[in-house]
C-alpha positions as protocol buffer text, in pm:
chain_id: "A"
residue {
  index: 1
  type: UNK
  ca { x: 2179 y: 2225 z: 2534 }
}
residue {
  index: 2
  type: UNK
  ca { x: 2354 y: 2202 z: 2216 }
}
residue {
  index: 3
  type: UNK
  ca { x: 2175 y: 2339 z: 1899 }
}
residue {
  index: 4
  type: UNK
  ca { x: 2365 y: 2359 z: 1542 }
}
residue {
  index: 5
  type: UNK
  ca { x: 2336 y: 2699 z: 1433 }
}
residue {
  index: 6
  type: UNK
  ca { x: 2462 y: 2795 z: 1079 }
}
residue {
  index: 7
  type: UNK
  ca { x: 2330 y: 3142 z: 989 }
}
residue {
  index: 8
  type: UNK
  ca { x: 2396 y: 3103 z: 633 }
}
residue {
  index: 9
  type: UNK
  ca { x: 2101 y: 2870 z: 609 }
}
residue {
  index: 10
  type: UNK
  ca { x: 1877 y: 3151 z: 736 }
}
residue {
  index: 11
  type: UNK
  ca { x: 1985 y: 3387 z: 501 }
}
residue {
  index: 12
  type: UNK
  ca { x: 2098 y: 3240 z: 224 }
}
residue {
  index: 13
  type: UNK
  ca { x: 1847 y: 3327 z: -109 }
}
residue {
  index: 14
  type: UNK
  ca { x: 1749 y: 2941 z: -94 }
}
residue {
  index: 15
  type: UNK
  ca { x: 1603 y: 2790 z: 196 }
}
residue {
  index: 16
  type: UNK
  ca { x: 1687 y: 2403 z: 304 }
}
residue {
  index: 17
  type: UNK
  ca { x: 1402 y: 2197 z: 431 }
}
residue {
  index: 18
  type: UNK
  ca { x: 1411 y: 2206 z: 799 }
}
residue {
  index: 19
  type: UNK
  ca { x: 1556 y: 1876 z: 949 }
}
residue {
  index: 20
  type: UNK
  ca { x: 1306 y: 1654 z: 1163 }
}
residue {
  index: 21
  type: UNK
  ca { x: 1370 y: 1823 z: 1513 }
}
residue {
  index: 22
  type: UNK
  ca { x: 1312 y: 2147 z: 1339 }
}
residue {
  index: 23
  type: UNK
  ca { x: 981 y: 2066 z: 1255 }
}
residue {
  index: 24
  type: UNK
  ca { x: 884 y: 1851 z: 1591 }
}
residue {
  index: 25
  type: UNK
  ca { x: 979 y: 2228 z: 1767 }
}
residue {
  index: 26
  type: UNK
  ca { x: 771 y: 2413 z: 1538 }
}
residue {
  index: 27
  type: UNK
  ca { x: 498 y: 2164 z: 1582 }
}
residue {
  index: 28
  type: UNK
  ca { x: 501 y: 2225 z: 1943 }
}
residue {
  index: 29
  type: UNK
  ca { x: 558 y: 2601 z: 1907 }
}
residue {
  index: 30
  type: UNK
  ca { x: 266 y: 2651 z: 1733 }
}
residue {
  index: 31
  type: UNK
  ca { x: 25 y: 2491 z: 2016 }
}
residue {
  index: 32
  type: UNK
  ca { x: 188 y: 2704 z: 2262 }
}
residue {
  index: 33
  type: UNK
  ca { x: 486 y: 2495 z: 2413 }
}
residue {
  index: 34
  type: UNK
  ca { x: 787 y: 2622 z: 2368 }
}
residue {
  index: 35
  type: UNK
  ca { x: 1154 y: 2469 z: 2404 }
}
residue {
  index: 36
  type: UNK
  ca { x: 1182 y: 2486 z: 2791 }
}
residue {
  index: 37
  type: UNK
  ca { x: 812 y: 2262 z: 2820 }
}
residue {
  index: 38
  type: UNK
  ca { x: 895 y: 2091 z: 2537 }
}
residue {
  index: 39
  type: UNK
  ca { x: 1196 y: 1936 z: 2670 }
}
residue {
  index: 40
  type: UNK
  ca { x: 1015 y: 1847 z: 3036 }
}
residue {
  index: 41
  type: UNK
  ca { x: 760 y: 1623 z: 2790 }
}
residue {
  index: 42
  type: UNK
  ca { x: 815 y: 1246 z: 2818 }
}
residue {
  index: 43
  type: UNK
  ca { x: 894 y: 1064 z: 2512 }
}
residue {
  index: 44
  type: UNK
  ca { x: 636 y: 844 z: 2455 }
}
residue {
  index: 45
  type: UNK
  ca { x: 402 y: 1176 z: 2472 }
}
residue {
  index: 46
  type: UNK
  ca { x: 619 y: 1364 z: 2204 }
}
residue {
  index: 47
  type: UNK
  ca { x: 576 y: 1027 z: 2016 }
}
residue {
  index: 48
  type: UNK
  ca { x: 205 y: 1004 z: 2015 }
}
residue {
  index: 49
  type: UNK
  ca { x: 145 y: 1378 z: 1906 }
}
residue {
  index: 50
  type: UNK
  ca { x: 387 y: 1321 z: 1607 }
}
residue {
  index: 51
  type: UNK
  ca { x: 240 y: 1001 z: 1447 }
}
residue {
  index: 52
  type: UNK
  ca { x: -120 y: 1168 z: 1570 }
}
residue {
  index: 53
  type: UNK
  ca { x: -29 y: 1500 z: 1336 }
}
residue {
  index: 54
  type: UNK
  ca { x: 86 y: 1235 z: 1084 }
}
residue {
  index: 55
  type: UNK
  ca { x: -220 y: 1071 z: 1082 }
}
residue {
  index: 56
  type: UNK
  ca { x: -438 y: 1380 z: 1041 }
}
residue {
  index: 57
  type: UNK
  ca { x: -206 y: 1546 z: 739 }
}
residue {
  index: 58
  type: UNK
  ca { x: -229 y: 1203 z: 589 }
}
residue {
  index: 59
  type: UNK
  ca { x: -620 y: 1219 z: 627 }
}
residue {
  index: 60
  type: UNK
  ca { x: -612 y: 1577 z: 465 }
}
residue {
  index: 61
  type: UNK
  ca { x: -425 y: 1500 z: 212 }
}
residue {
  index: 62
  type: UNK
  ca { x: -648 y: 1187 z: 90 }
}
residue {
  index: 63
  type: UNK
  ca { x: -962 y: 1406 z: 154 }
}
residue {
  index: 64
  type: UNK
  ca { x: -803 y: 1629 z: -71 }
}
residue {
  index: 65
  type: UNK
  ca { x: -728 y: 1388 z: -331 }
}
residue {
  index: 66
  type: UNK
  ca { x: -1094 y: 1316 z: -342 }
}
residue {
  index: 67
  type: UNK
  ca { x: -1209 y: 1636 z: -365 }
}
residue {
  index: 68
  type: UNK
  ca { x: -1012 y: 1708 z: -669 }
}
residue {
  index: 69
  type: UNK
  ca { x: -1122 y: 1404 z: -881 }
}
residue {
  index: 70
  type: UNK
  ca { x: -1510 y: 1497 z: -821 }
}
């Protein structure tokens, strides 16, 4: 297991955007699986649930978009 770890981007005054594996972590984190179940998932799995969450935040936002020209 080899994770960059640069502690001035966590506490520097400006934060960077996390980086793609950041987020597919959190993603996972916040439904409960953390980086030990995460990493027993097969790919394709991983692979649905991302363009799945894409989907639905892509879905939000052009609900959104509607909303707001009403």
């Amino acid at each position: 297991m080899n994770i960059d770890f640069n502690l001035d981007d966590y506490v520097s005054p400006e934060f960077k955007k996390p980086d793609n594996m950041d987020t597919i972590y959190y993603l996972f984190w916040e439904r409960g699986i953390g980086y030990t179940e995460f990493c027993k998932l097969p790919i394709p799995y991983i692979l649905r649930v991302l363009k799945t969450h894409n989907w639905v935040k892509s879905e939000e936002e052009k609900a959104y978009k509607k909303a707001n020209k009403k």
